[in-house]
Residue frames as qw, qx, qy, qz and C-alpha x, y, z in Angstrom:
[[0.472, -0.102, -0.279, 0.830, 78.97, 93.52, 115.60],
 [0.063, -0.865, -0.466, -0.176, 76.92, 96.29, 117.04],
 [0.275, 0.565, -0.305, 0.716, 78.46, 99.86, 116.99],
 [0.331, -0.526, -0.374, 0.688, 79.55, 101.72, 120.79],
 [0.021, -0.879, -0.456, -0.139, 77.65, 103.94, 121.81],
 [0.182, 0.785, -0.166, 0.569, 78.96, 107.80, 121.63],
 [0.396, -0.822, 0.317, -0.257, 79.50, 108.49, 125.41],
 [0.945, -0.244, 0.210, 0.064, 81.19, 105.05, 125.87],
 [0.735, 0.429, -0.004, 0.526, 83.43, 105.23, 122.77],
 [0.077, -0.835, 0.243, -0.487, 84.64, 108.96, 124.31],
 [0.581, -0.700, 0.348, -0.227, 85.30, 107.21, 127.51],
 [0.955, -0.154, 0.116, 0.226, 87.21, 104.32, 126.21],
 [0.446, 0.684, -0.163, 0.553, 89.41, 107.32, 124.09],
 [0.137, -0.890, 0.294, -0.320, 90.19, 109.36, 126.96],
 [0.576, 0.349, -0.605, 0.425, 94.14, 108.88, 128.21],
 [0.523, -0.451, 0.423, -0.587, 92.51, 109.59, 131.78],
 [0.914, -0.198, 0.092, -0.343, 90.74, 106.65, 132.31],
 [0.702, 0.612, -0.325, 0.164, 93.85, 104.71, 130.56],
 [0.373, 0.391, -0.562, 0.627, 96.42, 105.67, 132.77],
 [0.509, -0.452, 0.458, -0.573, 94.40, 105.27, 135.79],
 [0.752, -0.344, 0.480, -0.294, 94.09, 101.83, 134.88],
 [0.851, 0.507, 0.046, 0.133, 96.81, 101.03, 133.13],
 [0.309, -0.867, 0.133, 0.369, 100.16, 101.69, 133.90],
 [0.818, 0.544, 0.071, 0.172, 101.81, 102.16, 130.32],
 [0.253, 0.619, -0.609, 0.426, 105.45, 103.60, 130.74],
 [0.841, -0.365, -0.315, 0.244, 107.40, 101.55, 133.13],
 [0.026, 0.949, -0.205, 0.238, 109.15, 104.18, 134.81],
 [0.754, -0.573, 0.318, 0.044, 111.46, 101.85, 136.09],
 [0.701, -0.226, 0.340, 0.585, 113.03, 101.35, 133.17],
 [0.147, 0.853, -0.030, -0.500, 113.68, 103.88, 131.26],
 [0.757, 0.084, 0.507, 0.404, 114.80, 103.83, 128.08],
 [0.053, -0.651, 0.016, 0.757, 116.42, 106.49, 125.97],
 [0.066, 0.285, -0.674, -0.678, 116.53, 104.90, 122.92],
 [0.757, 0.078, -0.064, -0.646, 113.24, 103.86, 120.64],
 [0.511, 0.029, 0.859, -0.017, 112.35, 100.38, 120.61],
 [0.236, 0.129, -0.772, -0.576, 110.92, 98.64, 116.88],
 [0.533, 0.196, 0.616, -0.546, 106.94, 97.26, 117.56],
 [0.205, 0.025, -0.825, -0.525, 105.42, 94.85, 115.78],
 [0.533, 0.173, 0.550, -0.619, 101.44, 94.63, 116.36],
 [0.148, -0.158, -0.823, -0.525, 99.27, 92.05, 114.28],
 [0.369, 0.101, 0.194, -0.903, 95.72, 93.32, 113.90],
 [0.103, 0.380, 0.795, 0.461, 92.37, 92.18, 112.81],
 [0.200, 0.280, 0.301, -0.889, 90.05, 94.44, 112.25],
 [0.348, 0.534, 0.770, -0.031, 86.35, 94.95, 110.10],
 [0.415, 0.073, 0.483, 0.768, 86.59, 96.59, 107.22],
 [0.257, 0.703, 0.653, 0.117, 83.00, 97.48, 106.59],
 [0.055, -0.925, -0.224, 0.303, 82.92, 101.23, 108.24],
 [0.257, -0.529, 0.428, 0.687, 87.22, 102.26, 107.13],
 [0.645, 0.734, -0.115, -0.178, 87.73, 103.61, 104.05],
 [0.677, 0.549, -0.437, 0.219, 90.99, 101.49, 103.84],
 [0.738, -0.123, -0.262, 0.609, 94.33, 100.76, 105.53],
 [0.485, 0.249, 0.001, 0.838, 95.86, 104.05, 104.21],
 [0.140, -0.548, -0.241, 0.788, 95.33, 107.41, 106.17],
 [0.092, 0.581, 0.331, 0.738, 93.35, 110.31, 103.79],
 [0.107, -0.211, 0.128, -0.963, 91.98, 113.58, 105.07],
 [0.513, -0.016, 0.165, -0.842, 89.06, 113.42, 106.55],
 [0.800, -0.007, -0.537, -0.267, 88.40, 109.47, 106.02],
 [0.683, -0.537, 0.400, -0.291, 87.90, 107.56, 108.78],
 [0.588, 0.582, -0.559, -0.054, 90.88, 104.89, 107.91],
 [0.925, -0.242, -0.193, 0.220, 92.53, 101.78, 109.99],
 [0.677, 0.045, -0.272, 0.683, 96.15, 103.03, 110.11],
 [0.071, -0.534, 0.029, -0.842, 94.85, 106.84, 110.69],
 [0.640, -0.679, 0.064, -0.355, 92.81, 105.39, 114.02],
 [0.869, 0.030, -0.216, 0.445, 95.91, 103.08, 114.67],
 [0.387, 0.396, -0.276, 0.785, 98.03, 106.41, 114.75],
 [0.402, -0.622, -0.070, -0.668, 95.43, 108.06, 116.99],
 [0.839, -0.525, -0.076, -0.121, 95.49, 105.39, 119.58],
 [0.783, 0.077, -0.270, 0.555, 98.99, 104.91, 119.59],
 [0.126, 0.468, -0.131, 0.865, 99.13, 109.07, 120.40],
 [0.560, -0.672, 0.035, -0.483, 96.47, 109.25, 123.12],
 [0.816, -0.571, -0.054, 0.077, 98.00, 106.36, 125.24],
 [0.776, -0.079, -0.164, 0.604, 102.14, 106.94, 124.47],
 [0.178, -0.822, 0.090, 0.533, 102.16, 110.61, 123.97],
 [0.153, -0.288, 0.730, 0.601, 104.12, 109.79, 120.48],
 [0.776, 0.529, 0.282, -0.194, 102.36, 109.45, 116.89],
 [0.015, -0.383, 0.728, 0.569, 104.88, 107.71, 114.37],
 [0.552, 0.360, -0.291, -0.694, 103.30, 106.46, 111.54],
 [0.687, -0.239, 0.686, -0.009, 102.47, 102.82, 111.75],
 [0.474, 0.401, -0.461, -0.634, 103.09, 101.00, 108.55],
 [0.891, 0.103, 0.244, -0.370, 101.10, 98.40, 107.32],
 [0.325, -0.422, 0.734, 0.421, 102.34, 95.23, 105.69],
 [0.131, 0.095, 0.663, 0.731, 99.95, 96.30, 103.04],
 [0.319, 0.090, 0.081, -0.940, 97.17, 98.32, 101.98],
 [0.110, 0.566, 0.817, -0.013, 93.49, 96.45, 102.38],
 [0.107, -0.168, -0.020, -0.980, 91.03, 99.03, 100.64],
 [0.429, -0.268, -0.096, -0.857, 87.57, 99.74, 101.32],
 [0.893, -0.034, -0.044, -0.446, 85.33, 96.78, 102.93],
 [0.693, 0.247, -0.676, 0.042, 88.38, 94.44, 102.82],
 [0.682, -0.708, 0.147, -0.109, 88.67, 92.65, 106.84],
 [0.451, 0.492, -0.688, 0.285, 91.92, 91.02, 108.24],
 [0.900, -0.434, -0.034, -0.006, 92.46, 88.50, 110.70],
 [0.657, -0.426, 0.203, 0.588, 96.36, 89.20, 110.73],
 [0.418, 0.797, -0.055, 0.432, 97.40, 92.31, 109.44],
 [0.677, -0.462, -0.248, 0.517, 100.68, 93.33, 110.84],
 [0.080, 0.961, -0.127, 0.233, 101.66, 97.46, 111.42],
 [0.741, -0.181, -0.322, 0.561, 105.14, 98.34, 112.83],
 [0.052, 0.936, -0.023, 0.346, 106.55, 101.45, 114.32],
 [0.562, 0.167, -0.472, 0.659, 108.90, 103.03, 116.68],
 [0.525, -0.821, -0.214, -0.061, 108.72, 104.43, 120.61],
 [0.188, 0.610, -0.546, 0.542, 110.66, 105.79, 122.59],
 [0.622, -0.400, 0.321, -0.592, 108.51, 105.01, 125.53],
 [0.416, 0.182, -0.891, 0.025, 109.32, 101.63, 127.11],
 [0.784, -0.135, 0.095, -0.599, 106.08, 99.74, 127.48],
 [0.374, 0.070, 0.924, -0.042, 105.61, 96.30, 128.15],
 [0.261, -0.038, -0.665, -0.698, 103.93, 94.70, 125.35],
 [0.168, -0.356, -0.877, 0.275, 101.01, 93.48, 127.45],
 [0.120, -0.624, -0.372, 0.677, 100.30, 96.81, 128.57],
 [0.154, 0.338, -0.275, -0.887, 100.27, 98.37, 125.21],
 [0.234, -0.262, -0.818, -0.455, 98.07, 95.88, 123.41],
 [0.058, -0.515, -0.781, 0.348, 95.49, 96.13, 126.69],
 [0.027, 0.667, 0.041, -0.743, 95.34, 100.20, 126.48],
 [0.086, 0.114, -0.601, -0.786, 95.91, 100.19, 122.66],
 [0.191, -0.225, -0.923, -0.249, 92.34, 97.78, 122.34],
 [0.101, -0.686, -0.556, 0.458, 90.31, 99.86, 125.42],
 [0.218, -0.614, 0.024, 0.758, 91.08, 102.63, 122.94],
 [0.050, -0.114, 0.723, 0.679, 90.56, 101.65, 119.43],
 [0.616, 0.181, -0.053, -0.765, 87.42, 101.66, 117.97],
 [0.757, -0.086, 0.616, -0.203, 85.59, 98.16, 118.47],
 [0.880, 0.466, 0.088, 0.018, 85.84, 96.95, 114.88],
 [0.566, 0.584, -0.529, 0.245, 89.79, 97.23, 115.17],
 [0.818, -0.563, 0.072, -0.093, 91.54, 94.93, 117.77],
 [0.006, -0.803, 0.572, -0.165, 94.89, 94.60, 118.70],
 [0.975, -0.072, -0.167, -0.127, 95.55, 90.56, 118.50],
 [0.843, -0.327, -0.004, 0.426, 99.27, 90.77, 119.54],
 [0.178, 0.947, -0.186, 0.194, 102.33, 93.31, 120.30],
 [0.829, -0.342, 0.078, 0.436, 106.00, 92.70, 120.53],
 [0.167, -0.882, 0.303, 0.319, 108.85, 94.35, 120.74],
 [0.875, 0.411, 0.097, 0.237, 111.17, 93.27, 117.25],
 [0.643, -0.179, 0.305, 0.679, 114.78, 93.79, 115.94],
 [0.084, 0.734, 0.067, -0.671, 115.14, 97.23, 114.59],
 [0.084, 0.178, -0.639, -0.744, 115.54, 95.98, 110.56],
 [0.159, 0.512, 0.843, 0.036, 111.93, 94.58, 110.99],
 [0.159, 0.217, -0.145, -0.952, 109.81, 96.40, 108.62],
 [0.560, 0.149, 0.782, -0.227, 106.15, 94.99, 108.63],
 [0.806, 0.521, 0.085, -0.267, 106.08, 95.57, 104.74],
 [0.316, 0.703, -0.583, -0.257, 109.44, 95.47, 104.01],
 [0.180, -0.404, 0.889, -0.118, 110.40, 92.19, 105.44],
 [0.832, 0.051, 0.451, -0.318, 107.63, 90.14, 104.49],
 [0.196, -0.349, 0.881, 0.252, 108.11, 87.01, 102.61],
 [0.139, -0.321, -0.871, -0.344, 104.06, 85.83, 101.98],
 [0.507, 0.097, 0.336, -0.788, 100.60, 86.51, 102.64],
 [0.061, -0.245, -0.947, -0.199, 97.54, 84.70, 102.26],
 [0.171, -0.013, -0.026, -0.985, 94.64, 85.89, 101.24],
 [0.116, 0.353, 0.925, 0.076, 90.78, 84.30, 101.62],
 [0.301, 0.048, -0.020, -0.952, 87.90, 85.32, 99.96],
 [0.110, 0.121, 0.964, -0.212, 84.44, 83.62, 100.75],
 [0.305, 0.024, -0.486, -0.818, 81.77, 83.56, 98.81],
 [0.430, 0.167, 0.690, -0.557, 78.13, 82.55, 100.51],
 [0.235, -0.058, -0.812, -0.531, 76.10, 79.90, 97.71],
 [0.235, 0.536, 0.715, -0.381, 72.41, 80.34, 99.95],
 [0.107, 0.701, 0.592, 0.383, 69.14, 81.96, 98.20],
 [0.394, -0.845, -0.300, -0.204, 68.94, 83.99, 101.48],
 [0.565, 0.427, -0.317, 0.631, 72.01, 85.77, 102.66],
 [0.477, -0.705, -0.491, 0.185, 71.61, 86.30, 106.40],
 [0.050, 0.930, -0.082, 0.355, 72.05, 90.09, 107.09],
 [0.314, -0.926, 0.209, 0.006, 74.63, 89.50, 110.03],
 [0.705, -0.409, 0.406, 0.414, 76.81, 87.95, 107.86],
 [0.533, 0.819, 0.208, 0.035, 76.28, 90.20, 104.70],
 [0.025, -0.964, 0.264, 0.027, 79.34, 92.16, 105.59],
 [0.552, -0.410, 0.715, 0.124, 81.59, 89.18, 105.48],
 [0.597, -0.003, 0.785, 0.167, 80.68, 87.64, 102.38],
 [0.201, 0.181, -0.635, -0.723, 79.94, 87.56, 98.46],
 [0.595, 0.319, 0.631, -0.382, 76.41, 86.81, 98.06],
 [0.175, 0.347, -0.747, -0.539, 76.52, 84.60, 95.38],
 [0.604, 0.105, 0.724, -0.316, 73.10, 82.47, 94.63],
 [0.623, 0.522, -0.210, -0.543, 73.03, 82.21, 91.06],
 [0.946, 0.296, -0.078, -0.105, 73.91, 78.71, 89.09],
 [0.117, 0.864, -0.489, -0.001, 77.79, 77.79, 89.51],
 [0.928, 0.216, -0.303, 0.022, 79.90, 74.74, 88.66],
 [0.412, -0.842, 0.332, -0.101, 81.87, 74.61, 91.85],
 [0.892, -0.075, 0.343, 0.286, 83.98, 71.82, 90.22],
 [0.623, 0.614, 0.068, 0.480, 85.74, 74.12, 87.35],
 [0.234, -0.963, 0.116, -0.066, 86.63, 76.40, 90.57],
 [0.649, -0.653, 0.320, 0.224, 89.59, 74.23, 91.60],
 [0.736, -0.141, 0.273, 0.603, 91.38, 73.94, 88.54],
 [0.324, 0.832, -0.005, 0.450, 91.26, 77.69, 87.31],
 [0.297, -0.909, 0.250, -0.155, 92.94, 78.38, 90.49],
 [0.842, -0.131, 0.269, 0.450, 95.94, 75.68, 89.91],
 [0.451, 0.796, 0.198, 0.352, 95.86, 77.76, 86.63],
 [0.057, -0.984, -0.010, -0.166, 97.40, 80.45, 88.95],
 [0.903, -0.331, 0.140, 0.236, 99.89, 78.55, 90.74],
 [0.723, 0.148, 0.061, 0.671, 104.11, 79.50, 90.27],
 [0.232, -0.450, 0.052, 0.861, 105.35, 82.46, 88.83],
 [0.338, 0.632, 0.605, 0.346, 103.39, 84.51, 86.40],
 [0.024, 0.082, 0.023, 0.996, 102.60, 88.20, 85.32],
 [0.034, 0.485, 0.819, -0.305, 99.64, 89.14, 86.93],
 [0.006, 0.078, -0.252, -0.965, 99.13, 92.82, 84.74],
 [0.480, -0.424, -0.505, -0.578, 95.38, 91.78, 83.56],
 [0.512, -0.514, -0.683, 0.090, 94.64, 91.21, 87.18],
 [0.197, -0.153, -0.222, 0.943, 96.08, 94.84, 88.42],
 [0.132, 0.791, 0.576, -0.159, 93.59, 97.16, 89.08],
 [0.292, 0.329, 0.334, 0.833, 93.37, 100.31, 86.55],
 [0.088, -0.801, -0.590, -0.038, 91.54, 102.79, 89.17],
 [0.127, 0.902, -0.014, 0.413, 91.82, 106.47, 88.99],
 [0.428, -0.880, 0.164, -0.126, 93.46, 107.02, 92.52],
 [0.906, -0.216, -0.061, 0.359, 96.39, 105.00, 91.88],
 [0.305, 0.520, -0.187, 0.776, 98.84, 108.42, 91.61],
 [0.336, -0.703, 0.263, -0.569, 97.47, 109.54, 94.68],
 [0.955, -0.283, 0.036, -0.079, 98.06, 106.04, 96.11],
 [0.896, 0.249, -0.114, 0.349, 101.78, 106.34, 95.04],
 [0.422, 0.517, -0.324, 0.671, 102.58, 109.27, 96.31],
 [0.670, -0.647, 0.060, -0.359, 100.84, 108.99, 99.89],
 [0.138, -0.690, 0.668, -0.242, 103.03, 108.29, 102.82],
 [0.825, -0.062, 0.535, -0.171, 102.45, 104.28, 102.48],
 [0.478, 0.485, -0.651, -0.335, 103.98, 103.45, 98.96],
 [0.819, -0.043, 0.571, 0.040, 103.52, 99.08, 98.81],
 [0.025, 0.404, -0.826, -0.392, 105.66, 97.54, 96.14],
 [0.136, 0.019, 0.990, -0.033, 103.31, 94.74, 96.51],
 [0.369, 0.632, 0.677, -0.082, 100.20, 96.54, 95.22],
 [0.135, -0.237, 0.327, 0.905, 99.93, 98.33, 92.13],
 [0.617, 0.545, 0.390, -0.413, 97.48, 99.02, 89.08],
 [0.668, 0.517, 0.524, -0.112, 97.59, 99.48, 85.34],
 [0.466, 0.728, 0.219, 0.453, 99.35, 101.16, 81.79],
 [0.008, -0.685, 0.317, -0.655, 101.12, 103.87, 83.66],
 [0.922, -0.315, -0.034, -0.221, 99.77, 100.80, 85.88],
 [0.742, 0.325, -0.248, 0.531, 103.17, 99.54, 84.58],
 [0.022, 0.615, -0.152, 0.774, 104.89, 102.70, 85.98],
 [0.510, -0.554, 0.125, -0.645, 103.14, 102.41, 89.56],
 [0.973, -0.206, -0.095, -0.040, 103.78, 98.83, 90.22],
 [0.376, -0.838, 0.385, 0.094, 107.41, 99.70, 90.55],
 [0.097, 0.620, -0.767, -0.129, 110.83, 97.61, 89.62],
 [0.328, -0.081, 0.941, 0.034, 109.34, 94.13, 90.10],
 [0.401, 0.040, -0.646, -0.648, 106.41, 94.79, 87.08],
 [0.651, -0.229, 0.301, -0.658, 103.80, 92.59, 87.97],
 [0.792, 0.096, -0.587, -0.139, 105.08, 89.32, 88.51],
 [0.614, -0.502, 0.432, -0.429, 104.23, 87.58, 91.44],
 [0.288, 0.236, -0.928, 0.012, 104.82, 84.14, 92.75],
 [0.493, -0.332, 0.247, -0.766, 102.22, 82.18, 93.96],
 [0.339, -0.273, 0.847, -0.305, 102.61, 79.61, 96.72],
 [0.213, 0.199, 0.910, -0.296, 99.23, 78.28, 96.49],
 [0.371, 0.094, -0.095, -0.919, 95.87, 78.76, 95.25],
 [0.106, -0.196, -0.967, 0.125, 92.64, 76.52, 96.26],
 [0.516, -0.291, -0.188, -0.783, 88.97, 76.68, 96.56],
 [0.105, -0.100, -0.988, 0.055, 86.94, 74.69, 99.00],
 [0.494, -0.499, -0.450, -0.551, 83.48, 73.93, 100.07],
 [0.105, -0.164, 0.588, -0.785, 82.46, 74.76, 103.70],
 [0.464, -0.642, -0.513, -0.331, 78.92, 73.95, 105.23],
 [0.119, 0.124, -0.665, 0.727, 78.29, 75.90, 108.02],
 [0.181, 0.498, 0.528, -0.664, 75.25, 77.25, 110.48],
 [0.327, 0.526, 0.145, -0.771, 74.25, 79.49, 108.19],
 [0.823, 0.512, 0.060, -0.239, 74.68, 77.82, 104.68],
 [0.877, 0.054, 0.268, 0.396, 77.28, 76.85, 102.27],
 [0.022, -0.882, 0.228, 0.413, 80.47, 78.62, 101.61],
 [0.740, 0.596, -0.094, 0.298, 82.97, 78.69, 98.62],
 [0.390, -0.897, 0.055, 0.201, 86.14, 79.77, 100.15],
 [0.669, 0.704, -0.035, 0.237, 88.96, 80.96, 98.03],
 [0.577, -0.691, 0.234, 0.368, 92.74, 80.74, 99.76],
 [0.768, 0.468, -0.129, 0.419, 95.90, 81.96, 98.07],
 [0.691, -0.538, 0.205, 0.437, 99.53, 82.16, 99.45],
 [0.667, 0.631, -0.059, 0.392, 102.02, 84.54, 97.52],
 [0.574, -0.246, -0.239, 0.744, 104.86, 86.35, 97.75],
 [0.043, -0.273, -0.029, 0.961, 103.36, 89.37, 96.83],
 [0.198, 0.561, 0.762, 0.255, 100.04, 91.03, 95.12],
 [0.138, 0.098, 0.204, 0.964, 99.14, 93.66, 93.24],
 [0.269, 0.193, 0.614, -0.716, 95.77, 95.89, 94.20],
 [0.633, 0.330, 0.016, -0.700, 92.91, 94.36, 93.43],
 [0.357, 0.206, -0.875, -0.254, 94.36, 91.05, 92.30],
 [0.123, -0.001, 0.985, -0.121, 93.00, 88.68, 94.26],
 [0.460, 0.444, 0.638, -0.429, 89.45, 89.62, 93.96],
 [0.449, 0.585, -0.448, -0.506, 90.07, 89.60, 89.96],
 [0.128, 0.149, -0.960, -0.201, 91.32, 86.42, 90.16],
 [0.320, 0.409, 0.716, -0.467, 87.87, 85.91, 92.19],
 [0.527, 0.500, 0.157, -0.668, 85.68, 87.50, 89.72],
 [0.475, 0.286, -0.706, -0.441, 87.44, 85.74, 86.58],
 [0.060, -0.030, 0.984, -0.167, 86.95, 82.29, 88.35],
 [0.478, 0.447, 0.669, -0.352, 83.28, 82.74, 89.05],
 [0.511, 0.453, -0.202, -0.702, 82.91, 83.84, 85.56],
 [0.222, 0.348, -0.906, -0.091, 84.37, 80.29, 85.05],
 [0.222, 0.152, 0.918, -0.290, 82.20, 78.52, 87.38],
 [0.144, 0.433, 0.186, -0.870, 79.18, 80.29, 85.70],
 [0.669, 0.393, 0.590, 0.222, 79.74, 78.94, 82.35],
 [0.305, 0.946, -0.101, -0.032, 80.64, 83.21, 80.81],
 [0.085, 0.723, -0.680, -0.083, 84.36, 82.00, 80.68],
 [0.913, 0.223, -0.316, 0.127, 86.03, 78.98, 78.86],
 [0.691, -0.665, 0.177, 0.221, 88.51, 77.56, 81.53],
 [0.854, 0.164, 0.247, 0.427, 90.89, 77.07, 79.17],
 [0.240, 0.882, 0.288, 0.285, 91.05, 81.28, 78.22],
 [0.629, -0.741, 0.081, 0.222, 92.94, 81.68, 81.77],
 [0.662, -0.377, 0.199, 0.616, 96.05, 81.31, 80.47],
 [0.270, 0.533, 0.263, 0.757, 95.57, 83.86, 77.30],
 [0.334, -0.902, -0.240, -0.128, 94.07, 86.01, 79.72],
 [0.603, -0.572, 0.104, 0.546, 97.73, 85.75, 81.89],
 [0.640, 0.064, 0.374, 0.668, 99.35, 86.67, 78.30],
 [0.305, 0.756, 0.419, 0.399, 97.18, 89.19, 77.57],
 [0.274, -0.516, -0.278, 0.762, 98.40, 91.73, 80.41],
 [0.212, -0.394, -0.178, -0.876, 95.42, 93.84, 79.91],
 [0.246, 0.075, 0.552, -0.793, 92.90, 94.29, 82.62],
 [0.560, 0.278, -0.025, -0.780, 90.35, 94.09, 79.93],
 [0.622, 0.105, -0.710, -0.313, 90.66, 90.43, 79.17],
 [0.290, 0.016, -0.891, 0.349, 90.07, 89.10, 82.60],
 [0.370, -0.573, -0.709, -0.179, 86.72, 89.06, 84.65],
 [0.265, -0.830, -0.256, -0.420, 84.85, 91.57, 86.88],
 [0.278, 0.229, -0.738, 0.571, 86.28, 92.25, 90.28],
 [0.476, -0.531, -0.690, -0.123, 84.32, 90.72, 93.15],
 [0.202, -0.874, -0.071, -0.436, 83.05, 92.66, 95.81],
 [0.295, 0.511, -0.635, 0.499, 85.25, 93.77, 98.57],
 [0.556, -0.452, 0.503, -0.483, 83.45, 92.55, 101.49],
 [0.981, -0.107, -0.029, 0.157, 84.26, 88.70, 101.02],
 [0.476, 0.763, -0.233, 0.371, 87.81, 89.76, 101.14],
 [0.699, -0.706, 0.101, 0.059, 90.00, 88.76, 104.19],
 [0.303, 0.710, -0.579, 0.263, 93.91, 89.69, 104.59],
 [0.892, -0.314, -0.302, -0.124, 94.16, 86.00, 106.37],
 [0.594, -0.687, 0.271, 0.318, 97.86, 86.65, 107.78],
 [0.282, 0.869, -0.386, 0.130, 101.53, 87.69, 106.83],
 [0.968, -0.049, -0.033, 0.243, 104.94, 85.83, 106.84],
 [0.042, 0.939, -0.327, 0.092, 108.24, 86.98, 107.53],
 [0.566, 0.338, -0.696, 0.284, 112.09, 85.23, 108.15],
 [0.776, -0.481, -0.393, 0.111, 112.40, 83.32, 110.86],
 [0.129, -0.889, 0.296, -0.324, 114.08, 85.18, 113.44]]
């Protein structure tokens, strides 16, 4: 993906061009009362410091809010149906908000996407029932993380993957990740980094991600037991070489889990962890007994689930 150039990116911002070719408000109908939006994104992680808005960080939901303001005229906060941090991508993150302004959904995804910076796209926008909440309401996610087993890690797919060429018993992957399977406390797999107070009291709070010891404390009323759906490794060959590719389905996850569970596994494949350790490791709810955390750029928020409607 190759950045846009300054004068271009300026011209795809500006609410001129937009509204000359674009007609977002339908002025035919009017509508006095907001409408509920539900947009499902993917975007590339590499450049955002995160999901979450900060000062001065160039963030996903913070250029989300921006584009939503230059083409409706309105900036509500969009919320996410969870916080991806640094480097993490998505291929179906979903934001919601409210408008007043009554847009076809066509017309806002086109304008939202001629407007967003190229590494965030707008993959679909509809207009939802007004208790849809795109964190509250969810029901699952699924998360993949993908892990590239060449010598030679082609640079234009560095940013996508775990370059991983070292020795690795890709048979002991699939059953530490059964290992995960059901219900379980996931506490040794929470992450224990400094910013999680500033991460609780920013205008995004997720139930579904948390951290550590006061970790406790931050993860909120459901502690850190998740349920999980699923949890599977396969092998890929592709063009470029051979992937590992790591899928789990929960009902929820705390920050930094999955790529813990990632890092303990490969310690597993590796031969530095006894498979068998996994489940003291679940008992031990300590961060310190479980394995490294893998880097965030293999790291994909694969899509989100919600009640049938």
């Amino acid at each position: 993906m190759y950045p846009t150039p300054a004068p271009l990116l300026c011209a795809l911002r500006s609410s001129t061009l937009l509204s000359e070719r674009i007609p977002v408000i339908d002025p035919a109908h009017p509508d006095p009362h907001s409408q509920n939006w539900k947009l499902t994104l993917a975007y590339d992680g590499t450049d955002f410091s995160g999901w979450q808005i900060q000062p001065g960080e160039f963030t996903v939901q913070g250029e989300l809010q921006a584009a939503v303001g230059r083409v409706t005229g309105e900036s509500p906060l969009p919320q996410g149906s969870g916080r991806t941090d640094a480097g993490v991508h998505a291929l179906g993150q979903v934001a919601s908000f409210e408008l007043m302004a009554n847009i076809p959904p066509g017309n806002l995804q086109r304008a939202l996407n001629r407007t967003l910076p190229s590494a965030i796209r707008v993959i679909d926008a509809e207009v939802v029932p007004a208790k849809f909440h795109a964190r509250h309401s969810t029901v699952a996610k699924t998360y993949e993380y993908r892990v590239f087993r060449e010598s030679i890690c082609p640079p234009f797919l560095a940013r996508y993957v775990h370059a991983c060429s070292w020795p690795m018993d890709a048979d002991a992957l699939q059953p530490s990740a059964r290992l995960f399977e059901g219900e379980h406390d996931f506490l040794s797999f929470a992450a224990t980094d400094p910013d999680q107070t500033t991460r609780k009291t920013l205008s995004d709070p997720d139930p579904n991600l948390g951290s550590e010891n006061s970790v406790a404390d931050a993860i909120g009323k459901r502690g850190a037991i998740r349920t999980v759906f699923s949890s599977a490794w396969e092998e890929r060959d592709t063009y470029d070489g051979r992937l590992l590719i790591y899928r789990v389905r929960g009902n929820g996850f705390l920050h930094h889990m999955v790529r813990n569970l990632v890092g303990t596994m490969l310690d597993v494949g590796r031969g530095n962890l006894d498979i068998d350790r996994i489940r003291g490791i679940l008992a031990a709810r300590s961060r310190a007994a479980a394995g490294p955390t893998a880097p965030a750029q293999g790291l994909f928020l694969h899509s989100v689930e919600y009640p049938e409607r």
